[in-house]
C-alpha positions in Angstrom: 18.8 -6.1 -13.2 16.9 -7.9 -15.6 18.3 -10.5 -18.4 16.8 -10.8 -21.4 18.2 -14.7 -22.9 16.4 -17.4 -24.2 17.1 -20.5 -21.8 20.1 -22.3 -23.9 18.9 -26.1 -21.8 17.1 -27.7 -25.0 13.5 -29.1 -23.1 12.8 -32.4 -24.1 10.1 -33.3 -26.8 7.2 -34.7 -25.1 4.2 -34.1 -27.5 3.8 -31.5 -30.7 0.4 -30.5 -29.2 -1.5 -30.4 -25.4 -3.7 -32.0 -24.5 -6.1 -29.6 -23.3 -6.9 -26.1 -22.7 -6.2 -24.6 -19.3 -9.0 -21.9 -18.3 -8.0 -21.6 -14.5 -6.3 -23.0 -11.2 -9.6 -24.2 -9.5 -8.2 -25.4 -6.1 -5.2 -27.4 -4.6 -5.6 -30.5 -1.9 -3.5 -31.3 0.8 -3.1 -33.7 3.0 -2.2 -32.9 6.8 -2.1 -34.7 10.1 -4.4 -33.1 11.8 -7.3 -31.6 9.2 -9.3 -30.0 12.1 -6.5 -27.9 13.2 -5.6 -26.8 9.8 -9.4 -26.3 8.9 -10.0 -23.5 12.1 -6.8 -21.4 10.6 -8.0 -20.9 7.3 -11.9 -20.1 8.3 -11.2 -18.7 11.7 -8.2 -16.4 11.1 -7.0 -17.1 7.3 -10.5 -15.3 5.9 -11.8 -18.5 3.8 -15.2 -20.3 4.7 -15.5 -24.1 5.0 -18.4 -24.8 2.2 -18.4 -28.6 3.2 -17.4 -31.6 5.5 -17.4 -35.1 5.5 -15.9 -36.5 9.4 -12.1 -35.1 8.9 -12.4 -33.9 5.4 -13.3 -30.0 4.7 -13.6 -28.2 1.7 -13.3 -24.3 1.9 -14.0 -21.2 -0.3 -12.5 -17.9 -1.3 -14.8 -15.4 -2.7 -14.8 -16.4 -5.7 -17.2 -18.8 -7.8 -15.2 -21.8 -7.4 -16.8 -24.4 -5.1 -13.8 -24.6 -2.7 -10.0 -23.5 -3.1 -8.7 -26.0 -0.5 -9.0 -29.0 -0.1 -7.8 -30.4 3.4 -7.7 -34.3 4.2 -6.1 -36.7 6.8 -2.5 -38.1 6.1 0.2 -39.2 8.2 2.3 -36.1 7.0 2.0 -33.2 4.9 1.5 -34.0 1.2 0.2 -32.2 -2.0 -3.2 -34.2 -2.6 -3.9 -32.6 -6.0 -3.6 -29.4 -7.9 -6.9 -28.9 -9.9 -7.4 -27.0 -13.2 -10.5 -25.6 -15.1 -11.1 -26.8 -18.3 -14.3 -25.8 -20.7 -16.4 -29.0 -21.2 -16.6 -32.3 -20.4 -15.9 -33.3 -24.0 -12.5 -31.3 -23.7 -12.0 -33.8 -20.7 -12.8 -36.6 -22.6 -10.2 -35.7 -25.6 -7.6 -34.7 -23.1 -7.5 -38.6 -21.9 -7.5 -39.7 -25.3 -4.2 -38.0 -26.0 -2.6 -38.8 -22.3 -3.1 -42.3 -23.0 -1.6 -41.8 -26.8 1.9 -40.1 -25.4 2.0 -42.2 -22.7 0.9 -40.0 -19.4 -0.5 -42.1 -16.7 -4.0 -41.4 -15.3 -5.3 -41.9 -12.1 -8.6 -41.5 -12.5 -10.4 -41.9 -16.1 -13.1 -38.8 -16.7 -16.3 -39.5 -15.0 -18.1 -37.6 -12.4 -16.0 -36.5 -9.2 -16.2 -38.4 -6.1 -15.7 -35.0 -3.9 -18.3 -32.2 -2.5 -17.0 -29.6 -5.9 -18.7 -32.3 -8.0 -18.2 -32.0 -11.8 -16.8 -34.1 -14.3 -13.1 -34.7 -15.2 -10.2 -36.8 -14.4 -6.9 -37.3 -12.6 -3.4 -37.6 -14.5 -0.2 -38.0 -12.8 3.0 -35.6 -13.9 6.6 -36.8 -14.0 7.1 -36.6 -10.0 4.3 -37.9 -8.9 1.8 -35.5 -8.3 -2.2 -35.4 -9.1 -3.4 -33.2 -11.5 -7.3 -33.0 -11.8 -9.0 -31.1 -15.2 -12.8 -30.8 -14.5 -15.4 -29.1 -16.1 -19.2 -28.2 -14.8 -18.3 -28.4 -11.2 -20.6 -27.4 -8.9 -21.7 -23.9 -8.5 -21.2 -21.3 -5.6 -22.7 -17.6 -5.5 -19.4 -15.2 -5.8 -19.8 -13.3 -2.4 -18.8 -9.4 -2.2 -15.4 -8.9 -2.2 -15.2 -5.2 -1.6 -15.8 -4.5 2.1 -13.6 -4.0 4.7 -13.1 -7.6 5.6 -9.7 -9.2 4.6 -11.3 -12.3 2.4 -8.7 -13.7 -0.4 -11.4 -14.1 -3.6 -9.2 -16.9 -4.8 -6.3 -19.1 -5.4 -3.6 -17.1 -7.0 -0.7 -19.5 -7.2 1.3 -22.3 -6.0 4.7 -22.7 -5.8 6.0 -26.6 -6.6 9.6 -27.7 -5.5 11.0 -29.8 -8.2 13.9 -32.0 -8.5 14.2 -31.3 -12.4 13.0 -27.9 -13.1 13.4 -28.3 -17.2 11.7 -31.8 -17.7 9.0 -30.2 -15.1 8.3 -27.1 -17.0 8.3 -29.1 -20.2 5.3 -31.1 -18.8 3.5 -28.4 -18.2 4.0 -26.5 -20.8 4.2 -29.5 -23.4 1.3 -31.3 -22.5 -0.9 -29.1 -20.3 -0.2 -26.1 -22.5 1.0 -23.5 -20.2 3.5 -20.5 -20.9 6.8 -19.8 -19.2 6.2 -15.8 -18.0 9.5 -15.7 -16.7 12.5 -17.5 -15.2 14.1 -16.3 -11.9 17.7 -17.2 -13.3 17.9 -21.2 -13.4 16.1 -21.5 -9.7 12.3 -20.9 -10.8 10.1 -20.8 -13.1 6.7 -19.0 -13.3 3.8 -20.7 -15.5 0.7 -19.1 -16.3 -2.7 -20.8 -18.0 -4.6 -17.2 -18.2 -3.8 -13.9 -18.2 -2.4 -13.6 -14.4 1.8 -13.6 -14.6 1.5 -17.3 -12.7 -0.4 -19.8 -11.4 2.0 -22.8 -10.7 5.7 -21.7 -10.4 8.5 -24.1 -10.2 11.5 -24.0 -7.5 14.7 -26.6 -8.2 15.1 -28.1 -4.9 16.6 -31.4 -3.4 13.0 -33.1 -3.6 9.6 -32.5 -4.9 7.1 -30.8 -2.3 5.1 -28.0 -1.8 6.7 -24.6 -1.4 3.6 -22.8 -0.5 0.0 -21.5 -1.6 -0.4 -17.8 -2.5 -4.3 -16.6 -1.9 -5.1 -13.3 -3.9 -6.8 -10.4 -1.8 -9.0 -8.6 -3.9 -6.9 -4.8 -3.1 -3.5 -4.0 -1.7 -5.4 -2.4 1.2 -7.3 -5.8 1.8 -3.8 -7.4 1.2 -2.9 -5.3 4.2 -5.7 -5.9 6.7 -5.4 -9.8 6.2 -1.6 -9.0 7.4 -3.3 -6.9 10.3 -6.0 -9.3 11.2 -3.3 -11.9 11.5 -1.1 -9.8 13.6 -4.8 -9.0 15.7 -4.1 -13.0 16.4 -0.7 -12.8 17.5 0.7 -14.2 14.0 3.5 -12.0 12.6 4.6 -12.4 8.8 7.5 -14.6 8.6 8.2 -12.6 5.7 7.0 -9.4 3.9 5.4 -7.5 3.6 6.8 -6.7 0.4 6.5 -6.7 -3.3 8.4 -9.5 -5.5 9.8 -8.7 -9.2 8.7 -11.8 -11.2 4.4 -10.8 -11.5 4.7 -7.8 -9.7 3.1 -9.1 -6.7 2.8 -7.9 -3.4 3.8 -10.9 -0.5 3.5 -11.8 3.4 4.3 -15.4 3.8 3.0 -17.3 7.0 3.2 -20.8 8.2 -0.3 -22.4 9.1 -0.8 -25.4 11.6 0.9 -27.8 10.1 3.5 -26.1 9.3 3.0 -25.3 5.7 3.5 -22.8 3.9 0.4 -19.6 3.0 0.6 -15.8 1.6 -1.5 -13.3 0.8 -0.9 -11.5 -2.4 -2.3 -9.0 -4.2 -1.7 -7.1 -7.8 -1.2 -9.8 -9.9 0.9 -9.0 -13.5 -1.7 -9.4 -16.0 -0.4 -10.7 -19.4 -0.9 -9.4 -22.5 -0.7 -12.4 -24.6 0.5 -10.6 -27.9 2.7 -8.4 -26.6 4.5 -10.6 -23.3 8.0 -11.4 -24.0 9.4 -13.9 -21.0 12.8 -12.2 -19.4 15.0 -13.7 -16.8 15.3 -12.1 -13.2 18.6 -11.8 -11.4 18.2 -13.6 -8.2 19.2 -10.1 -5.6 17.2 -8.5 -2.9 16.4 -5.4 -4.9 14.3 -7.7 -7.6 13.1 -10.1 -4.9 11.1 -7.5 -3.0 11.6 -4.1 -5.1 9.7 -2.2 -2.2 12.7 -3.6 0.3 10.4 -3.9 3.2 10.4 -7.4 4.0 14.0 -7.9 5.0 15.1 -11.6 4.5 12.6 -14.8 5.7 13.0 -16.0 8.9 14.7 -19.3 8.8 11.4 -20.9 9.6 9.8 -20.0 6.9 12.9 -21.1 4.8 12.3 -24.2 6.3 8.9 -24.8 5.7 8.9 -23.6 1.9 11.9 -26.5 1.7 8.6 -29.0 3.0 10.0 -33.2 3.0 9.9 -35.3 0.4 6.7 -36.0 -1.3 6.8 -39.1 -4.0 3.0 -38.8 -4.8 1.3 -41.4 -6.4 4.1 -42.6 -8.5 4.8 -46.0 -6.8 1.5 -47.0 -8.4 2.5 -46.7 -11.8 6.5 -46.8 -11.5 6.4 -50.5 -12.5 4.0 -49.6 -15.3 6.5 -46.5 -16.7 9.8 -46.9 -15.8 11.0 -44.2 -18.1 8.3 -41.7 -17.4 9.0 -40.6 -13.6 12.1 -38.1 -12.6 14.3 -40.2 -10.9 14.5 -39.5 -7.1 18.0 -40.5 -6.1 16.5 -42.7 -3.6 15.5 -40.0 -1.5 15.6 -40.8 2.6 11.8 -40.1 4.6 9.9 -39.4 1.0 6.5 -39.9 1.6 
């Protein structure tokens, strides 16, 4: 059943305009303990192909013309690096850090060139929990590779699912100052944000503590969507759940867990939004909605596990000091990284 409501939480007011234009989710980096590992799953089994390497630091590619969609580095756990967005120019770079430093947004890393094998110029900002959020423009350029053979390749990042402490004052940051939409709520738990026409690229998931959910990789048909699920099986790696098809984007799902122990799905058939027309709904939270095919049964309780993921602070501790009223406060979470 679907509810039609407008969300009666009043966001707060963080600034009358964004800062930028979002064109695309580029690529996400994480950090794992051991990169090598993680690195052979995704171009071994997982379909992508590792573009670059510096010692134990691989970048790899979809498809796609994006330089890389993953980003894997050493860490002593498993940690959201960055999420990285498209923007147009470098100038639109250089105005969005004008108006991060005028509301009061903390950045990382002031626009430049990047110091990482996708090149381009842009910068680093830091949202209210903590996590890295690159805008870049003129990044390096990759040939798009042929997507429709038989071969089970995703051609890109389609989303990636962020546990949040504070799902309104999240969703108000990203939609307040990065200027994303709200396609539609999944009662009060998520949250799905697009920056183009797909239904999402970042959804939100209130949770005990911020972390990564997972990373959805888009196949380029439901029929490649269904080999990648048989190539995995091929390597003796059942879904964990799915396959199936969820109701918020009308997406088809298998979720996995990789090396270290995160989170990955294939999906397919993206909702495409029709700016003018797209009116955002709330979705009951029952099985029916959450897999309207009702093939995947429920997920395992490892997957469950792994989508919960362990505390993540990001790079907050380096500006806490500096912005004691900016950050979501953490309830002094136990183990955050």
């Amino acid at each position: 059943m679907l509810v039609d409501r407008v969300p009666t939480h009043r966001q707060p007011l963080l600034t009358d305009r964004p800062v930028c234009t979002l064109r695309s989710l580029r690529s996400v980096g994480l950090t794992v303990p051991n990169p090598q590992a993680s690195r052979d799953f995704y171009h071994e089994v997982w379909g992508l192909t590792t573009v670059d390497e510096d010692g134990d630091r691989f970048w790899l590619r979809a498809t796609g013309t994006d330089h890389h969609v993953l980003d894997l580095q050493r860490g002593t756990a498993n940690a959201l690096q960055r999420i990285s967005f498209a923007v147009a120019t470098p100038r639109e770079v250089d105005d969005a850090a004008r108006a991060l430093h005028r509301i009061g947004v903390p950045i990382l890393r002031e626009p430049g060139v990047l110091d990482h094998a996708g090149g381009g110029y842009g910068l680093r900002l830091v949202d209210p929990e903590g996590r890295i959020v690159e805008l870049s423009a003129d990044t390096n350029a990759v040939p798009a590779q042929d997507s429709a053979g038989r071969r089970a390749i995703p051609r890109k990042i389609a989303h990636v699912v962020l546990n949040t402490i504070d799902i309104e004052r999240t969703a108000a940051f990203y939609t307040q100052v990065l200027g994303m939409r709200i396609s539609d709520w999944s009662e009060r738990q998520m949250t799905f944000l697009r920056c183009n026409s797909d239904h999402h690229v970042i959804a939100l998931n209130q949770a005990s503590w911020a972390s990564v959910n997972h990373i959805a990789y888009e196949m380029p048909t439901i029929d490649h969507f269904m080999r990648g699920i048989g190539s995995l099986r091929a390597h003796g790696i059942a879904p964990q759940w799915g396959p199936g098809r969820h109701g918020p984007g009308d997406n088809t799902f298998s979720y996995f867990t990789d090396p270290a122990g995160l989170v990955c799905e294939y999906t397919s058939e993206v909702a495409q939004i029709d700016e003018d027309a797209w009116l955002c709904r709330t979705w009951r939270r029952t099985p029916e909605l959450s897999d309207q095919w009702g093939t995947a049964g429920p997920p395992t309780a490892t997957v469950r596990a792994a989508m919960a993921g362990i505390p993540d602070l990001g790079a907050r501790a380096q500006f806490q000091s500096d912005h004691p009223d900016y950050f979501i406060p953490t309830h002094d979470l136990v183990g955050a990284s």
